[in-house]
Structures are given as C-alpha cells and as structure tokens.
N, C-alpha and C positions, 0 to 999 in steps of 0.2 A: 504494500500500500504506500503510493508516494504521500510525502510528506504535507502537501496541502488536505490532500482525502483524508491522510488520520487526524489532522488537526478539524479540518471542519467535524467527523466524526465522533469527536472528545468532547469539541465544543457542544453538540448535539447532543452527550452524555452528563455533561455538568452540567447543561441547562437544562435539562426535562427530570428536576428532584422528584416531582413528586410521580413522575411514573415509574423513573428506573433506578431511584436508590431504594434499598433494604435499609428499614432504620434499626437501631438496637439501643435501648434505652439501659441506663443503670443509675446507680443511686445517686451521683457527683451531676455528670456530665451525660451530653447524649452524642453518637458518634455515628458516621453515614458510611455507608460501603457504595461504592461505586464499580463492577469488574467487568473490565472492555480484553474480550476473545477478538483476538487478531489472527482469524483464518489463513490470513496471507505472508504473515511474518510467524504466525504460530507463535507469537505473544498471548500470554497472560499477567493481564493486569488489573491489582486491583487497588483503589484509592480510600484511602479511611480516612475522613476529616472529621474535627471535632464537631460540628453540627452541618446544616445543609449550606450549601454553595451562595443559598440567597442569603444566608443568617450570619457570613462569616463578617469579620468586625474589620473592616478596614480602615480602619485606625492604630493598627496591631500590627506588629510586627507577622508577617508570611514567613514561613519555613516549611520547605517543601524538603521530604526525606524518604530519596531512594534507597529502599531495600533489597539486596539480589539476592535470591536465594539461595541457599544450599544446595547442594547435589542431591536428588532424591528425595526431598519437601516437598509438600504439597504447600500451598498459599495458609491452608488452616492449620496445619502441623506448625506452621512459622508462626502463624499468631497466638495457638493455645488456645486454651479454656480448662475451665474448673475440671478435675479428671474425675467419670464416673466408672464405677464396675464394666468391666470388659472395653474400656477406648486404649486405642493405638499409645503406647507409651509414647509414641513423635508428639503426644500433644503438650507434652509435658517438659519440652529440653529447651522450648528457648523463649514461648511469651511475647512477642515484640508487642502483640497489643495491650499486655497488662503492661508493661513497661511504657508504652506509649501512653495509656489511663494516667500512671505513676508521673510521669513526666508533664502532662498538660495541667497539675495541680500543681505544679512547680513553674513550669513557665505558663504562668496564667497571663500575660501582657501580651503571650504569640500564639495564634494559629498553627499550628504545629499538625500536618500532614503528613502520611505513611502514605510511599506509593508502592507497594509486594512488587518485586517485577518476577516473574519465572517465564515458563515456556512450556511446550508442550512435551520434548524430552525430558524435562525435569534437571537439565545442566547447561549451564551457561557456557564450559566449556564444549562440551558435546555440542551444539546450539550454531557457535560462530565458527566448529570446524566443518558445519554443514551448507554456510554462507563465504562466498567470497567477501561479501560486503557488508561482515559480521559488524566488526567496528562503528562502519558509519551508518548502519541500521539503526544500532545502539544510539549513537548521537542523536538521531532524527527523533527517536522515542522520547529521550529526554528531555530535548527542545521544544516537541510537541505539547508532553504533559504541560513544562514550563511556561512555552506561550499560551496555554488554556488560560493560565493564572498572572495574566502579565498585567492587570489592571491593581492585583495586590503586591506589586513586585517583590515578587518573592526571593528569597535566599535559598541559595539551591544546595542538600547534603546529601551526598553518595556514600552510601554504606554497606556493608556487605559481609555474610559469615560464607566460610569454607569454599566452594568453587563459585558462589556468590562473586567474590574478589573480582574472578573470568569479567563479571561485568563493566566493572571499574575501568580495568586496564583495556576493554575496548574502547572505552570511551575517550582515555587517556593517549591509546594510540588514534586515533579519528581525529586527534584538535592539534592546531602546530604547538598552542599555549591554552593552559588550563585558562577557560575564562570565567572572572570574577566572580559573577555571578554564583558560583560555588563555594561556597563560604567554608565547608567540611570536606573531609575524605575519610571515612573510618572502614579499616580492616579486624572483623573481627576472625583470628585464624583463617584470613582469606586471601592473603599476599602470595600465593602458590609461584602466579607469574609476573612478581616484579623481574625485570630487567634493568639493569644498571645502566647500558646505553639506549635504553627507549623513557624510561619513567625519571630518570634522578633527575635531571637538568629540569623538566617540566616540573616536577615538584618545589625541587628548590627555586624555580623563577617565582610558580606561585605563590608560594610561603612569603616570596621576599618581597610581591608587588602589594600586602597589604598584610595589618595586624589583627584582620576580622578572619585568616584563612587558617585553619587548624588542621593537622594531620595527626589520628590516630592508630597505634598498629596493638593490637593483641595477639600474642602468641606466645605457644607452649613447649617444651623441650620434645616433639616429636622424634626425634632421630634418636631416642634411647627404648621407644617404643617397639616390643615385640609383639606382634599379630598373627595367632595362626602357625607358630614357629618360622618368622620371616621378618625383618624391619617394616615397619609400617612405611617408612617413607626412602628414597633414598639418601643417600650424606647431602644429597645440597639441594633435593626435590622437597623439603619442608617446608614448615612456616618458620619453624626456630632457626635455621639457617637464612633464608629470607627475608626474614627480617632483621638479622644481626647484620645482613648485607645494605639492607636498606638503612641502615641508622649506622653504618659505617661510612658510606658514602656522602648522607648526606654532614656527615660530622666533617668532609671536606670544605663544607660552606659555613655550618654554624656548631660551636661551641657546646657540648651536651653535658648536663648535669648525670651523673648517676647515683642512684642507692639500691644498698641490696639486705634483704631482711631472710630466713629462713625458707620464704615462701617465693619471693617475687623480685626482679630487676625491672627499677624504673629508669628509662633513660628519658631526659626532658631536654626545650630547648626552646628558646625565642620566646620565656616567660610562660612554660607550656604550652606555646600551641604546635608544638611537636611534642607528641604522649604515649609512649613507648612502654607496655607495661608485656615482660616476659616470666610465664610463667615456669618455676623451678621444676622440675621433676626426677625426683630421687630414686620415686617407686617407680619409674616407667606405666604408671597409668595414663590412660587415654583423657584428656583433658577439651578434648574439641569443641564441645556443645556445653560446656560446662564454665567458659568463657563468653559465652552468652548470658546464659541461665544466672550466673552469680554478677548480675546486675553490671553486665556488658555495655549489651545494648544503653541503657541511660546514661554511662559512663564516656561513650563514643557521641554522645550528644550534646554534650553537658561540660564535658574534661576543659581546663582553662580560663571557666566565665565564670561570673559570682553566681548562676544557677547553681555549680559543683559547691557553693560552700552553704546554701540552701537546700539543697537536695536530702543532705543526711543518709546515704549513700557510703558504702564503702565497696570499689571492684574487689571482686575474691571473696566481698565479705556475703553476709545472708542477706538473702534474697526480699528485698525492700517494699517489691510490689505484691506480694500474696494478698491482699484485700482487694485487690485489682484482679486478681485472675477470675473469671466469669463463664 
C-alpha cells in the first residue's frame, strides 16, 4: 500500500471513533484500541490511546510510542491481562498495557500513545528478509501513523523487546539522519542487529543534535546461557555483546559514567540520556522477558526526566504496575 493510500486509510480509522474503536473502561482512566490489518504489507497494527481521538487534550504534550514486537507474540500476549485458570502463560511476561495504565498516572500532563507494530509472520526479522524494501516500508508506516497525529505534534519513541529491535534498525537504516522528531530509542534485549558502521554515527549525530533525545539499551549476560545442551547465543550474536559494543563505540564521542552492584552494570552519559542498564548473570539463567516484566518497559520511557524521580519505580526491582494488570 503506497504511502498516501495508508495514510488516507489511518486517517479514515482515527476519524470514525465511534464505529471502529473497541472501548475498555477501568477504574482510573479509559483507553481506545484502534487495529488497522494491512493485507498488502501484512502489517498488524494496533493503537491504544488514552481516550478517543476527538477527546484527546491538545494542550498536552503528544507522545507517540512504537512498540515492535517480539518474535513469536501475539499483539495480546504483549499487552497482558489479569491471568485466569488455563490462559497462555505469554500473557503474563511483559504487560506493556499495565505498564502503559502505570505510566499515564504518572505522566498525567501527556497523551501518551502505544502503537503494537507486528506482522503477520510474527518476526520483524523474518518480515524484512521477505521484502527488499523492508527498511523503507518500515519508515513509510511510521511517518504514516505520525502524520495521522500531526495536528498534536507529536514526539515520536521507538521501542522495542527481542527481535522487536529488527524494527528499529530498519528504520534507522531507511533515514540518512535520525530525524528529531524522535525524541527516544529504547532497546529492551533487542539490539540483536546493531552495526557499528550503519547505527553508531547516526546515533551519536542524534544524541548530539538535541538534549530532548535519549537512548536506552537493556541487556543481559546471554552468552553464559546454556539451552538445550548448546549456547543460546553465539560469542558476538547477543545482546550482552551488542551492546557492550554499542556503549563502547559510542564512549568514542561521549564520556560514560559507570556503576556496578551484585546485580547490574549501569553505564550512563550526556546527564543520562544514554541509559545502559546490563544485567549480571552468575547463574546463567535466561533473563529475556524478564527485562520487561520487572518494570522495563516504564523504565525505557521515563529513564532521565523528572517523571523517573516521580514514578517510584525501581528496573530489576518489583513489578510496580500489578493494580494495572486487567
């Protein structure tokens, strides 16, 4: 679908609230679901705003927050809900919509927007090795959403857990320079494919063209990990290696604080908005989804601003939004 058609099509999907959004009401706040099926690109997209399109407060700060999914998620395994007798244990490992509930009682002055992106393979990387023009597909989708909501000018954050990331880095290759517009980038265990000569220089130009652009990476010591009688990952196909690569490189431009406790290595920079939190692992357990779940996601939205000293939040610590999970 070229890029005017999904855009007239989006716009046709934000304006018609009361046919084609699903409401879901809960005790705080009330929240809209919007999920546009892109037959053509085999997109699946689905948009959660805190209330409808006509009700949103444009005097508020906009935050639009893409999320790419994991490998093998469904859009509802990614959001969660309260777990009954006999549901999928996927509904349980990572939350982003009680985390999302948690987060707009916190940032009550912004609009704050989840956009699910998946697909119909269920992998972002699988996905763009089935497109030549994976990349700038990707772009076109994001600009799309973005120009639906260009009347609230929005701040745009790209997020992402596990082959999630895949999405990032297409987007990142599609642009000559990250544009402004993008105020975040968080990797939650999802930096599989940074590249040192395609990602670092555009990162670091970003970083350095404004003090509103924050980069997030979470990841865990994969490569002590045994799976199966086998390494789970190879020595330099991880996250713990990729990202000790990515915060090595970019430590060519800016100056990094480090600390390191029993549990965790923080690497920090530019007054935190480079937020590097690697997780230790002694016992070689598997920590993947668990870097979500233990209050990731809010962490990756939040890390740097005085929301993180309002929040009452700790990463690694327990899990802050249970009265949100629904």
């Amino acid at each position: 679908m070229k890029l005017t058609s999904y855009f007239i099509f989006l716009i046709i999907c934000l304006t018609s609230v009361s046919y084609l959004f699903g409401q879901t009401n809960y005790s705080v706040n009330t929240e809209t679901n919007v999920r546009i099926s892109n037959p053509v690109n085999k997109t699946i997209i689905q948009i959660n705003l805190p209330d409808s399109v006509s009700r949103i407060n444009s005097k508020k700060r906009t935050i639009l927050v893409f999320f790419s999914l994991p490998n093998g998620n469904s859009i509802e395994w990614t959001m969660g809900k309260k777990m009954e007798s006999g549901d999928d244990w996927h509904y349980d490992i990572q939350h982003i919509a009680a985390q999302t509930r948690y987060l707009r009682t916190v940032m009550d002055n912004c609009n704050l927007i989840v956009i699910y992106m998946a697909n119909e393979l269920k992998s972002w990387p699988a996905w763009k090795k089935q497109r030549l023009d994976g990349p700038e597909e990707i772009k076109r989708i994001v600009d799309s959403i973005t120009g639906a909501f260009a009347n609230f000018k929005p701040e745009v954050m790209l997020n992402s857990h596990s082959g999630g990331g895949s999405f990032i880095f297409g987007y990142l290759d599609a642009v000559k320079e990250i544009p402004k517009q993008i105020t975040r980038i968080g990797f939650i265990d999802s930096d599989y494919g940074y590249e040192d000569s395609l990602h670092t220089k555009k990162l670091a130009n970003w970083l350095k063209s404004s003090n509103k652009h924050y980069l997030n990476v979470l990841a865990y010591n994969d490569s002590v990990v045994i799976f199966n009688g086998k390494p789970l990952v190879s020595p330099t196909g991880g996250t713990w290696y990729r990202s000790k690569l990515m915060q090595q490189k970019l430590s060519n431009y800016f100056p990094f604080k480090t600390s390191i406790d029993t549990s965790l290595i923080h690497l920090t920079s530019l007054s935190n908005r480079i937020d590097i939190y690697l997780k230790i692992n002694n016992e070689g357990k598997i920590y993947h989804t668990e870097q979500v779940a233990r209050n990731g996601f809010i962490h990756t939205i939040v890390s740097g601003t005085n929301y993180e000293q309002t929040a009452a939040y700790r990463y690694w610590g327990d899990r802050v939004y249970n009265s949100w999970v629904f």
